[in-house]
Phi, psi and omega in degrees: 000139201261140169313124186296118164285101168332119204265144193281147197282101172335267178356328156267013143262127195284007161263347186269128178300359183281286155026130170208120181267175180323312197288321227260135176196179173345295241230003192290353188243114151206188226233177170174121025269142173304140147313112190245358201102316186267353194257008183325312186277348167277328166312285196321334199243342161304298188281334174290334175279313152014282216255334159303311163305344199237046171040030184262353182317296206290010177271340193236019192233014185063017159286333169243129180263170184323171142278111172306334216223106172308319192264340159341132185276005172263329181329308174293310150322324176277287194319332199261058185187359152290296182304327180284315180266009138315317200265350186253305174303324157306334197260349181261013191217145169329159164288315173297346189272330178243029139279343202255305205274355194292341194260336183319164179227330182260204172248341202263324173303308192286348171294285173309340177276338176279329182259029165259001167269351175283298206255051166272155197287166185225124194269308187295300200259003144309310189292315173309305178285006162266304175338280169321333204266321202278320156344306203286109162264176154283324175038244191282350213275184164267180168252027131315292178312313184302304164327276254268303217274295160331327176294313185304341214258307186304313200285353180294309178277342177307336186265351162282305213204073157334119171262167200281183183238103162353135115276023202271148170250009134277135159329112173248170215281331206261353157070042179281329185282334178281356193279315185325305190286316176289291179333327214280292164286007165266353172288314169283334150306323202295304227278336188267322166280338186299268190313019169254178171305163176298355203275353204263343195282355164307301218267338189253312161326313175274335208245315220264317195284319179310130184227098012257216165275120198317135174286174205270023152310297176309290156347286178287019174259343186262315164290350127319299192320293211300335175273343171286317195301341178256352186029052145293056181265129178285115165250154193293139118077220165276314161321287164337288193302329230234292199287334168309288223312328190271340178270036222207335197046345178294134167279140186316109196288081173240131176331125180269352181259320183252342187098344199290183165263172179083356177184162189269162179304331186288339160268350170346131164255318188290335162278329193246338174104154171311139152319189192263330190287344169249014171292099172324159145283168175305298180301323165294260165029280187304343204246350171277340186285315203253018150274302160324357190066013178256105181274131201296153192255151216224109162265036144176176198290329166325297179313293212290328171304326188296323194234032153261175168262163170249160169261158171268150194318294155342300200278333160316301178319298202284353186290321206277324169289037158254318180300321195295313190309332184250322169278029296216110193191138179257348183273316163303345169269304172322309170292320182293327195275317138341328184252331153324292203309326172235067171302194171234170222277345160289007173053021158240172187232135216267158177288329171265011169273343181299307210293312231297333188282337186286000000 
C-alpha cells in the first residue's frame, strides 16, 4: 500500500488565487470615491479591477467554492482569503452601509447583497445622463477635457443600458448585435462632433464625410491634430483683454489730486477747471436756463445796458428838452449833456442810462 501523501498548502504557489503576499492585508485595498449608494456601479468596476489585481475575483464571483472538509489544508488558504477581501469590501463602503455587512460571514454573500440593493436600473438618472450627454458643449474647455467628460457621462450610461451579448450556443449569421453596437457608436462620434466649437466645423465635415466612419479613437485624434495645427484654445474674453492692456507696457495713469484713473494731475479738470474749448457759451448758457424755467441773472451792468434798447444822440436831445419842458433844472440839463457824452462810440445811448439820472 503506497504511502498516504498530505495534500500541499495551496497558498504557496504564488500563482494560486489562495496566495497572500506579505504587503496584503485589511486596508491594502481601497477604491476612492467609497461606496454611498447612488456611485454603485463606478465602485462596482473599481473594486473589480481591485481584487483583480490581487487574484481575488474568484472569491465574490462563485468560482471557488467553500472546502467541503474543514481539515484540507485549502480550507485554511479560503478562509483566510475569504476574511480578507471581506475586509477590503467594509473599507470601501460608507460607514452605514458597512455596519448592515459586518455580521455576514462569507464575501461573496456580502458581494451579492450590495448589488442586489444597489444595482437595480435608476430611470430618473438614465434621464439626467441623456439630458446631460445631449447637452454638453465644448465652450471654454480643450478637446481633451471635453473628450475626457463625454466619455464619463456616456460609459456611465452604457452601465443603466447595456447592449446585450449573444447567448445564443450557436453563432449567429445576421449579425444583428454587431449592427446594433456600430450604431451604438456611431451616436457617440456624431453627439462628440456636434458638441465641439465652430472653429472644428472643417474637420467634422470631413470626418462626417468618410466612408466608412472611422472609430471613435480615430476620431478624437483626427481632432486633436486640427487643434494643436490651429492653437484653437478657447480664451476668455475678459482675460483677452486684460492680457492686450498688459502687453502694451504702460503704466496705469492715476490722478494724484482726485484719485481717478485715465489722467494725471497735469489734466486735472477738477483742479484746473474745463479748457477754454470745452467751456458752455454765454448763449448756449442763457438759452438752457430759460428752456429750463430758470431766469437767467445778469452778472453787471454791462450785460444788462447791452440787451435794452437804444437811441440815437438826436433822439436823445430832444427827449431831454421835452424833460426840461416839465423839469424846468439846470442840474437836470447838466446831468443829460453829461450822459450824452458818454454814450458809446456808435452814437447810440441806451433808454436806461436816459431813464437812470431821472
Amino acid at each position: 500500500m503506497p504511502p498516504r501523501v498530505a495534500p500541499t498548502d495551496p497558498s504557496s504557489d504564488q500563482s494560486s488565487p489562495y496566495y497572500v503576499h506579505p504587503s496584503d492585508g485589511p486596508s491594502s485595498v481601497k477604491v476612492s470615491p467609497i461606496l454611498t449608494g447612488l456611485n454603485y456601479h463606478s465602485w462596482h468596476r473599481s473594486m473589480r479591477c481591485a481584487r483583480g489585481g490581487k487574484l481575488k475575483l474568484e472569491f465574490v464571483d462563485g468560482s471557488i467554492s467553500v472546502p467541503a472538509d474543514q481539515f484540507d489544508p485549502s480550507f485554511r488558504a479560503w478562509n483566510r482569503c475569504n476574511m480578507l477581501v471581506h475586509s477590503w469590501i467594509l473599507n470601501s463602503v460608507s460607514e452605514s452601509i458597512a455596519q448592515s455587512l459586518i455580521f455576514m460571514e462569507n464575501a461573496i454573500d456580502v458581494w451579492n447583497d450590495l448589488r442586489e440593493r444597489f444595482s437595480q436600473s435608476d430611470l430618473v438618472r438614465i434621464s439626467e445622463l441623456q439630458q446631460e450627454i445631449y447637452a454638453m458643449k465644448q465652450e471654454s474647455r480643450t478637446v481633451t477635457e471635453f473628450y475626457s467628460d463625454l466619455k464619463l457621462l456616456w460609459e456611465e450610461l452604457e452601465i443603466y443600458l447595456p447592449i446585450p451579448n449573444c447567448s445564443c450556443r450557436i453563432r449567429c449569421t445576421c449579425e444583428a448585435m454587431r449592427q446594433a453596437r456600430t450604431n451604438h457608436t456611431l451616436l457617440y462620434i456624431v453627439r462628440f462632433l456636434t458638441g465641439l466649437n465652430e472653429h472644428f466645423s472643417m474637420v467634422k465635415s470631413q470626418i462626417l464625410l468618410m466612408d466608412p466612419l472611422p472609430p471613435m479613437n480615430k476620431v478624437f485624434s483626427l481632432v486633436l491634430q486640427h487643434e494643436r495645427q490651429g492653437n484653437f484654445y478657447p480664451t476668455d474674453e475678459s482675460k483677452a483683454l486684460l492680457n492686450a492692456a498688459k502687453s502694451k507696457g504702460f503704466p496705469p495713469r492715476i490722478c494724484t489730486y482726485c484719485g481717478k484713473d485715465n489722467h494725471i494731475v497735469e489734466n486735472c479738470f477738477k483742479k484746473y477747471g474745463l479748457p477754454p474749448h470745452l467751456r458752455p457759451k454765454p448763449s448756449t448758457v442763457n438759452n438752457a436756463a430759460l428752456e429750463g424755467g430758470i431766469e437767467a441773472t445778469p452778472s453787471s451792468s454791462s450785460a444788462s445796458s447791452s440787451t435794452s434798447p437804444t437811441i440815437t444822440q438826436d433822439q436823445a436831445l430832444q427827449l431831454i428838452s421835452l424833460l426840461q419842458n416839465s423839469f424846468p433844472s439846470q442840474d437836470l440839463a447838466n446831468a443829460a449833456s453829461n450822459q450824452v457824452d458818454s454814450n458809446d462810440f456808435t452814437g447810440h445811448t441806451s433808454v436806461n442810462q436816459v431813464v437812470s439820472f431821472l
